[in-house]
Steps between C-alpha positions, in 0.01 A plus 500: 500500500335208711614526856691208584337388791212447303698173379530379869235323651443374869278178558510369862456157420776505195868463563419558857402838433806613346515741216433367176524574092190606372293204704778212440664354716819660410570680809738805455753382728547176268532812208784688756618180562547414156666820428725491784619156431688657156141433263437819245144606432563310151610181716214533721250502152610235346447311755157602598361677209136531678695796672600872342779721494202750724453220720908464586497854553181521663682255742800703580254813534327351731798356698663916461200598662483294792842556552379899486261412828717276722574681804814472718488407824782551762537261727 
């Protein structure tokens, strides 16, 4: 199985550095955005078929795993 992050690219001068879809400019927080706003995976192809069901999920992967690494931080 490909490892998600493969999917997930990096470009400093592209969506101001944001993580994007494969070298798009579909960033995965528009793709969390979209599925936090109500959107299904089937929603979210339709209306940008250029993406994959591996790159949703690749997006919420990546967004899991960043989550994994924040660190709290008493005040």
């Amino acid at each position: 199985m490909e490892n998600s992050h493969q999917r997930i690219t990096i470009e400093p001068g592209k969506r101001g550095g944001k993580p994007c879809i494969r070298h798009m400019r579909i960033t995965v927080y528009d793709v969390l955005g979209w599925l936090a706003s109500g959107m299904s995976t089937a929603d979210i192809l339709a209306d940008f078929p250029e993406l994959t069901p591996e790159d949703v999920q690749a997006a919420l992967a990546f967004a899991a795993d960043r989550e994994h690494h924040l660190v709290a931080f008493s005040a």
